[in-house]
C-alpha positions in Angstrom: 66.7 19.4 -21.5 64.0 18.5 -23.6 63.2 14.5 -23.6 61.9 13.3 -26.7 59.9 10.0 -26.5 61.9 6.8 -27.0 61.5 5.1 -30.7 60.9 1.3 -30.3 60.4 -1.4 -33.1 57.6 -3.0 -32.6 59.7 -6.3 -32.4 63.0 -7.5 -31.0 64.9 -7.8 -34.2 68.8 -9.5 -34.2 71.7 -7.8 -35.4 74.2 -9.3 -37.9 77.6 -8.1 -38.8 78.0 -6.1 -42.3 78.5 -8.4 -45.3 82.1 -8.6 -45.9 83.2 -5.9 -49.3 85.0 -8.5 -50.8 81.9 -10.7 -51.3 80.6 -11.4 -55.3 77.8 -9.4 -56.2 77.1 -12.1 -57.6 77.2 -14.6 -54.9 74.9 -11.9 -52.8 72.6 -11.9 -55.3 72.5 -15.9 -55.3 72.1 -15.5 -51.6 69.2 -13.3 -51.6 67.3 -15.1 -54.4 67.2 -18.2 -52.7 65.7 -16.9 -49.5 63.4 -15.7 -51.7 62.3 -18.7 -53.4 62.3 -21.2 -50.7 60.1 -18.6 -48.6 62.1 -19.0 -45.7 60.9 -16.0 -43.1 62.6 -14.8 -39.6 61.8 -16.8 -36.9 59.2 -15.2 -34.6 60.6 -13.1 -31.7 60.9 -14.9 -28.5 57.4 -14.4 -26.1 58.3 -11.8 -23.1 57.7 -13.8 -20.0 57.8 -11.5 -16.3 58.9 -13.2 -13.2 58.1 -10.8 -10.1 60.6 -12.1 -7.8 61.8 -10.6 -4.2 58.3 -11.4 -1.8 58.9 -14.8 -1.6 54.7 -15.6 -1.7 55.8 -18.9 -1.0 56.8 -18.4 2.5 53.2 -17.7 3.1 52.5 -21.2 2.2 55.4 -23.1 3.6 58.2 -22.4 6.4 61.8 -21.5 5.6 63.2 -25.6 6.6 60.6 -27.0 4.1 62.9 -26.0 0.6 59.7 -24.9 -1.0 60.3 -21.0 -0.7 61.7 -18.6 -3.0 64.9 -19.5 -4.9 68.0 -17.5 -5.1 67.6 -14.8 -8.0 70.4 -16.6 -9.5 68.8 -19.9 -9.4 65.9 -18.2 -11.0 67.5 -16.5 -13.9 70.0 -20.0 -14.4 67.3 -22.6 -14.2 64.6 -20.8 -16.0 65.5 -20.0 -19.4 61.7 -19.3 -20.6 61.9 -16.0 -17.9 63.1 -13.2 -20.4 62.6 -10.2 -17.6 62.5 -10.2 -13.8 61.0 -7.8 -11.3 62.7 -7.4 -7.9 59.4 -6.6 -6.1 60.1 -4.1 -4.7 61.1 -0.4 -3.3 58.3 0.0 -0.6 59.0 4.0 0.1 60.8 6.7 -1.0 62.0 8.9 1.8 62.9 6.4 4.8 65.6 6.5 6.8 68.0 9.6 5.9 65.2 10.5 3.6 66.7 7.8 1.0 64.2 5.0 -0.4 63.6 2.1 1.2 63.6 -1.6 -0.3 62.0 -5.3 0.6 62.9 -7.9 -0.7 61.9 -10.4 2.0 64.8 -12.1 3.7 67.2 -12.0 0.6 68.7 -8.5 2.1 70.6 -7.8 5.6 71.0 -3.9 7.6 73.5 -1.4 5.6 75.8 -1.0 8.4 75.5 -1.1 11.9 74.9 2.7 12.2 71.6 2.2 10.3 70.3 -0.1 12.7 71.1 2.5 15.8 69.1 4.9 13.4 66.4 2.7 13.0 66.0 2.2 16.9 67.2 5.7 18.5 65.4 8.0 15.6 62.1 8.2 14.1 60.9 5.6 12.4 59.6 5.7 8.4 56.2 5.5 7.9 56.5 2.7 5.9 58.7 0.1 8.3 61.0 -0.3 5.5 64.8 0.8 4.8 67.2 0.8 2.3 69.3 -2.6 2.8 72.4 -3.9 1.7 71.5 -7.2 -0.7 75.0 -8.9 -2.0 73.0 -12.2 -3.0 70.8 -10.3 -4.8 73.6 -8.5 -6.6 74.9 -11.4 -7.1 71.4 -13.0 -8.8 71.5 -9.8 -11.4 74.6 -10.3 -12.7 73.8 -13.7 -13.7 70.4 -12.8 -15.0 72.0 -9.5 -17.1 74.8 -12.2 -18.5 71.6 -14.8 -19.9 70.3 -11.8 -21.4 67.1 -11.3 -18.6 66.4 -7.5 -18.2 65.6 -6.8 -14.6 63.6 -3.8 -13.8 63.4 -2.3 -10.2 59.3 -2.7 -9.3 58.4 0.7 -7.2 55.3 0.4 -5.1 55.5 2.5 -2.6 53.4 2.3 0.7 53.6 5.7 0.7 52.9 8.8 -0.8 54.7 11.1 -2.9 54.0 14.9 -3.7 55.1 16.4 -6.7 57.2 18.3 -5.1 59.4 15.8 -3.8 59.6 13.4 -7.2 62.5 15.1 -8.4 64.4 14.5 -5.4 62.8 11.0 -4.9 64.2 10.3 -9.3 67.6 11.4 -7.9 67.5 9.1 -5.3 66.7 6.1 -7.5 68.8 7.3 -10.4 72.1 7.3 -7.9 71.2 3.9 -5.7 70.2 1.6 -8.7 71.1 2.9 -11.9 73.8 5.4 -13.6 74.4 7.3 -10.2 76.9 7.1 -7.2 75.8 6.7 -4.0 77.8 4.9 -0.7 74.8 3.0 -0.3 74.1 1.4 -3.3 72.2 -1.9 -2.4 73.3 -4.2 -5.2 77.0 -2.2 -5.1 78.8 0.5 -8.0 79.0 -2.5 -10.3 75.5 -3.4 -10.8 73.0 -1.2 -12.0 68.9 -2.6 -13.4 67.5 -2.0 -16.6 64.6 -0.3 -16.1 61.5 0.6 -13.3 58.5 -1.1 -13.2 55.6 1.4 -11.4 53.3 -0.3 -9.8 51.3 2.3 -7.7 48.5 0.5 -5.1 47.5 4.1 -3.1 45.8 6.6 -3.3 48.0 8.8 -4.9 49.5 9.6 -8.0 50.2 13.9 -8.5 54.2 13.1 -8.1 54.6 9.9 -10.8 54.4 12.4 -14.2 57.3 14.4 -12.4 59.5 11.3 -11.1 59.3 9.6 -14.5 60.1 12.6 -16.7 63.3 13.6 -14.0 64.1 10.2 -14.2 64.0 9.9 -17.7 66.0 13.2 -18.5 68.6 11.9 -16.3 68.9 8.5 -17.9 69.1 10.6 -21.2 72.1 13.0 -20.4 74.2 10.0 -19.5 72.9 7.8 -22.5 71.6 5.4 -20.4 69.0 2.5 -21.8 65.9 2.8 -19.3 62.7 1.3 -20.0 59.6 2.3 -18.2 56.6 -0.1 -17.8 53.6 0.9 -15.8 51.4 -2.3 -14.1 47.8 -1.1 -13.1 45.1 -2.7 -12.0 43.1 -4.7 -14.9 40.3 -2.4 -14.8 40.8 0.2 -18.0 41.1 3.2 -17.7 43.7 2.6 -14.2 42.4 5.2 -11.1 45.8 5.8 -10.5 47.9 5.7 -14.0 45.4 6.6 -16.4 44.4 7.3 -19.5 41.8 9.6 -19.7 41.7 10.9 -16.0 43.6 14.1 -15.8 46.9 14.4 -13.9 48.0 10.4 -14.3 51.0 9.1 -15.6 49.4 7.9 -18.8 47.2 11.4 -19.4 50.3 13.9 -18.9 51.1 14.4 -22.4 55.1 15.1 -21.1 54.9 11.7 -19.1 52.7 9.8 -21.6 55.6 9.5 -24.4 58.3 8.0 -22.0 56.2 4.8 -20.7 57.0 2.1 -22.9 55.2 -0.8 -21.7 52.3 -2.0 -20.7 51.4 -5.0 -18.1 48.2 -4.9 -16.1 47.4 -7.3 -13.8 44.4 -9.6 -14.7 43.6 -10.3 -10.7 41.4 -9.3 -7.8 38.7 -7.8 -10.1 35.4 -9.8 -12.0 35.7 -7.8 -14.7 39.5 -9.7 -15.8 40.0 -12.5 -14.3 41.1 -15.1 -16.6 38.0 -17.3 -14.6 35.8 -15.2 -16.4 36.8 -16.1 -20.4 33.9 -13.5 -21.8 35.3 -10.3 -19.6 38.6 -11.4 -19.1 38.9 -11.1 -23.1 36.7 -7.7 -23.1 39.3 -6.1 -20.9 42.1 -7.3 -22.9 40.8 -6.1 -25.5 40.5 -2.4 -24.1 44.1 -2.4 -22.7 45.2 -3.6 -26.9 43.4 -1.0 -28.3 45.4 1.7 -26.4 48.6 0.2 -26.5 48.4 -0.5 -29.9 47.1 3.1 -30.6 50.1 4.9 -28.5 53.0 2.2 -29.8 53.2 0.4 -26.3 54.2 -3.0 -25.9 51.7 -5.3 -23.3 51.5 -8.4 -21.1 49.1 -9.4 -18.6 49.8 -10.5 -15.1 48.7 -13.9 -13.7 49.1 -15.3 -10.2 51.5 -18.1 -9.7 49.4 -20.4 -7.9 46.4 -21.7 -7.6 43.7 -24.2 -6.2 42.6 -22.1 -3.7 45.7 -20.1 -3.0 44.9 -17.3 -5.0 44.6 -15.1 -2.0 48.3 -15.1 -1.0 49.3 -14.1 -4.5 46.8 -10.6 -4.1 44.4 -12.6 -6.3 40.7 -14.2 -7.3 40.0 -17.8 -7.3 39.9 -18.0 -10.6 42.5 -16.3 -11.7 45.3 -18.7 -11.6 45.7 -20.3 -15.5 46.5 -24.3 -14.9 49.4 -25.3 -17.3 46.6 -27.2 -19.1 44.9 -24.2 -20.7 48.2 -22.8 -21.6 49.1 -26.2 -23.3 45.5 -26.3 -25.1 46.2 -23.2 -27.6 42.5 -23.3 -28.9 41.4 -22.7 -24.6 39.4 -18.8 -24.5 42.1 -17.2 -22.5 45.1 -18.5 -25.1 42.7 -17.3 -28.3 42.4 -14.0 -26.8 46.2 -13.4 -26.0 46.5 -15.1 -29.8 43.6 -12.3 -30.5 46.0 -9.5 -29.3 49.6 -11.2 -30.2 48.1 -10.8 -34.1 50.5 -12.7 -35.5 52.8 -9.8 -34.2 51.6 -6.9 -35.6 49.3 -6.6 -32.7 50.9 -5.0 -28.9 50.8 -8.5 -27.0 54.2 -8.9 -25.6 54.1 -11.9 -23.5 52.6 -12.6 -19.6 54.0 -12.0 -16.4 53.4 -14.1 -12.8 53.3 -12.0 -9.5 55.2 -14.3 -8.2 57.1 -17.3 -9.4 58.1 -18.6 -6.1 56.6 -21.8 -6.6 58.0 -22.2 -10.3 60.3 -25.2 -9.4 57.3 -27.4 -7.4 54.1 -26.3 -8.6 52.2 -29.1 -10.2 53.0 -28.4 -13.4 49.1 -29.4 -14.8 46.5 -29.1 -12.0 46.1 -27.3 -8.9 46.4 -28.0 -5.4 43.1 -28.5 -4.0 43.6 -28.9 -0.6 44.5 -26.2 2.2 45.0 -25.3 5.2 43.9 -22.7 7.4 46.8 -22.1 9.7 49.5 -19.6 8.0 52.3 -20.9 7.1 51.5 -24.6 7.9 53.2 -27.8 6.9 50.7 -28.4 3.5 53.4 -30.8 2.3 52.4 -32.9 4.8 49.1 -33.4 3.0 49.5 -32.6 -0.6 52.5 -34.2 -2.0 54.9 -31.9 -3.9 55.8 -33.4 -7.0 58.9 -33.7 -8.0 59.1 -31.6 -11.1 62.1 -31.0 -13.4 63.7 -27.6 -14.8 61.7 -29.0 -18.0 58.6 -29.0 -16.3 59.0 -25.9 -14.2 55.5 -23.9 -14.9 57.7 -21.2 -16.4 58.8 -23.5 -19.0 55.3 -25.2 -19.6 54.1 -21.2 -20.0 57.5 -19.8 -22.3 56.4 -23.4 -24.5 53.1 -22.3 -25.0 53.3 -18.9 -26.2 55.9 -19.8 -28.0 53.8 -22.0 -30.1 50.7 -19.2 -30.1 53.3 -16.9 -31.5 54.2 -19.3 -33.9 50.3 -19.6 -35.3 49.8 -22.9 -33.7 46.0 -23.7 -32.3 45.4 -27.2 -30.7 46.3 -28.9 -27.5 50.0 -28.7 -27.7 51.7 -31.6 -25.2 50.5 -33.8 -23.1 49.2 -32.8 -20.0 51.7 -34.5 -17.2 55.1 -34.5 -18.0 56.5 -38.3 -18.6 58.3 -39.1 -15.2 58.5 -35.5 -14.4 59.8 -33.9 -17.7 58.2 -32.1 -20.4 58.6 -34.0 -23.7 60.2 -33.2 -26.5 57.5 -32.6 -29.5 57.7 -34.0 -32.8 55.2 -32.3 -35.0 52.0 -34.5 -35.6 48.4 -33.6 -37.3 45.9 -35.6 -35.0 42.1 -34.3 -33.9 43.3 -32.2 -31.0 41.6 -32.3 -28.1 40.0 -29.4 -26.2 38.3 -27.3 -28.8 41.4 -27.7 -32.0 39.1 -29.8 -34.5 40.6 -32.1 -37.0 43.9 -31.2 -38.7 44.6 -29.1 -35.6 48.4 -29.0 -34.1 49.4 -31.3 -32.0 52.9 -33.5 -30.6 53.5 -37.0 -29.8 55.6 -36.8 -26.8 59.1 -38.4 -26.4 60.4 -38.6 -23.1 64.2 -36.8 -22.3 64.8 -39.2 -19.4 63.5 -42.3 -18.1 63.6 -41.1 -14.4 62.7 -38.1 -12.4 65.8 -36.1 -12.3 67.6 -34.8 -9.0 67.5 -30.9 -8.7 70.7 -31.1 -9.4 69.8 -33.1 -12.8 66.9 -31.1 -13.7 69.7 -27.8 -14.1 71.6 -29.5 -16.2 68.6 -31.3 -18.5 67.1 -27.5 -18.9 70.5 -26.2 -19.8 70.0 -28.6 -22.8 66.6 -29.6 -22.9 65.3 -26.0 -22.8 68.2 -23.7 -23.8 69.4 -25.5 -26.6 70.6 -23.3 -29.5 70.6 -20.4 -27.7 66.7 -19.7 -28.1 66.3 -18.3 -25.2 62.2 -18.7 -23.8 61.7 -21.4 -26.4 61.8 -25.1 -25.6 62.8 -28.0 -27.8 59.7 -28.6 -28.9 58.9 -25.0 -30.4 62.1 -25.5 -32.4 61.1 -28.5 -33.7 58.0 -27.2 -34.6 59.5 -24.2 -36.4 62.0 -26.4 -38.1 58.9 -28.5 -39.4 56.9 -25.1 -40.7 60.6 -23.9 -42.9 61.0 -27.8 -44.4 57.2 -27.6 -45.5 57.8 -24.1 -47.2 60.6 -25.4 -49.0 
């Protein structure tokens, strides 16, 4: 069966119901003349924002009894509204045990059945050390992530290889365990099935991945079956391992090419991207927009979710890590070069990602930790005080506010630095001399606290059920709607 590459609008775009018959012309007419006049226009799409989730990079940091590790997936997709897709990071090989893939997803998973534990200890052993597992709390986690609206996408980054040869087999594999297949094994169970894959090759080897995605593809196809592709490669352009321009990668097979619709490198681990580095950091983004906008891809660029020195646990530079005080100054050189490539959005710029989130609800929210320990999973709390940081105040939400306000046109330092007793502000829209590179006249907000104490975790749910969700924008807190609100009155 022939696959024909997928056709998608460059923007998310909402779908109204059909305008009832029995409606005046007349009336229609008034309708559409007064849009026109009052130069009301859509409201920008929603910035994509990627959690990783599944390694739990926090456990590296701090021990299971402290609370600081990874939350639940549910927790993740219920208190995080600004998170629009999620990664489950990730299938670690594809012919394990009984030659089926095999996952890791840290401790969130538990053994099949008992007789693939006597497998695992009587037979041979995978090359990898992983297995396919059985993961109900996960399962659990995407069904409340699907319901908000989050596309989760199965991250593949195998520790192995895998010849062309066996990437039909290896697409039949993943097709039946995770999406429109049967199998008895099905980690997340018959009722759940992901969104898409996310390919995120880190070997040596890449002859099978043209094959896997086309089989894959032509599957999803015969049983009409919405998959998205995105590829994440190293920042470096052109990838070693998914192309363009070297032959035989996924990104140079002109069959293969067609059927990746998405972009989202990783801007770590390299001088020539990290975000450390403004002038090269906005040279390789640069690259990376030119090609996606050229073949109709969409793009985002991967950040570490942590800093001050703990880049290295997150597969990262120090460097790399963007405090939430450049995102909040809009006018900073790493938020004018994702501006740069957003292009008011006509350019490819589809939003950021964070390898991992794991640290989303206790990061400090504005500067980094500075101090660190040598001893692997020591007791850092001990020394560096975790502050106590609402749902409001979660980096994700700092970051979705942000973009949300680049994609809006706004330049400026947008908030105030530190949250008010733990919790981002609501924004009215001011014109002050902003701070940080905006100039006179630039954008800016007066904050307005939402609470006069630092919530409970319990609290902080329900404050960014209403502080951050509210009217259903999902990504976009209070104070971007504000500001939106503020930009329609003026054009009236």
């Amino acid at each position: 069966m022939a696959i024909l590459a997928p056709s998608r609008p460059r923007r998310p775009y909402s779908v109204h119901a059909p305008i009832r018959p029995l409606l005046s012309p007349f009336l229609l007419l008034a309708v559409i003349l007064l849009a026109t006049t009052t130069g009301v226009s859509a409201a920008p799409p929603s910035p994509r924002l990627i959690a990783y989730w599944g390694q739990d990079k926090a456990a590296s940091l701090y021990s299971p009894s402290s609370g600081l590790t990874e939350p639940s997936l549910a927790d993740l997709c219920t208190n995080a509204p600004g998170v629009t897709h999620v990664h489950l990071a990730s299938l670690r090989d594809f012919y394990s045990l009984g030659n089926l893939p095999a996952i890791d997803f840290s401790t969130h998973c538990t053994w099949p059945t008992d007789a693939a534990v006597d497998a695992w200890r009587s037979g041979p052993q995978p090359t990898s050390g992983f297995a396919l597992l059985r993961c109900p709390a996960v399962a659990d986690g995407i069904k409340a992530c699907q319901r908000a609206g989050k596309k989760v996408y199965l991250t593949i980054s195998p520790m192995t290889s895998l010849p062309m040869n066996q990437a039909a087999t290896a697409a039949q594999n993943v097709w039946n365990l995770f999406f429109g297949g049967t199998h008895s094994l099905r980690p997340f169970g018959s009722t759940v099935s992901l969104d898409g894959i996310d390919l995120a090759m880190r070997t040596n080897d890449y002859d099978g991945y043209p094959v896997f995605v086309m089989a894959l593809k032509q599957l999803a196809a015969a049983a009409n079956y919405p998959l998205g592709v995105t590829v994440s490669p190293r920042c470096d352009f052109p990838d070693a391992m998914i192309g363009p321009t070297y032959p035989g990668r996924l990104l140079t097979n002109i069959s293969s090419e067609p059927l990746v619709d998405h972009i989202n490198y990783f801007a770590t681990s390299s001088p020539s991207c990290s975000a450390g580095s403004p002038t090269t950091f906005e040279s390789t983004l640069a690259q990376w927009t030119t090609y996606t906008n050229t073949t109709g891809k969409a793009l985002s660029v991967t950040f570490p979710g942590l800093g001050g020195g703990y880049e290295a646990y997150f597969e990262a530079m120090t460097g790399d890590f963007i405090p939430a005080s450049t995102w909040l100054n809009l006018s900073s050189p790493v938020m004018t070069a994702l501006a740069s490539a957003y292009a008011g959005g006509s350019g490819p710029l589809a939003g950021v990602a964070f390898y991992d989130l794991s640290t989303d609800t206790w990061g400090p929210p504005c500067t980094s930790v500075t101090t660190r320990s040598r001893e692997r999973r020591a007791p850092i709390a001990r020394t560096v005080p975790v502050p106590s940081v609402s749902a409001a105040s979660r980096y994700s939400a700092i970051v979705a506010h942000a973009l949300a306000r680049v994609w809006n046109g706004d330049s400026g330092v947008v908030a105030t630095c530190e949250p008010r007793n733990g919790v981002l502000p609501t924004s009215t829209t001011t014109t002050t001399a902003a701070a940080g590179g905006g100039g006179a006249g630039a954008t800016s907000t007066r904050a307005s606290s939402l609470g006069t104490a630092t919530p409970t975790r319990t609290q902080a749910a329900a404050l960014n059920n209403t502080a951050v969700h509210e009217g259903g924008l999902d990504g976009v807190v209070v104070a971007a709607v504000v500001g939106m609100v503020a930009l329609v009155q003026g054009a009236m």
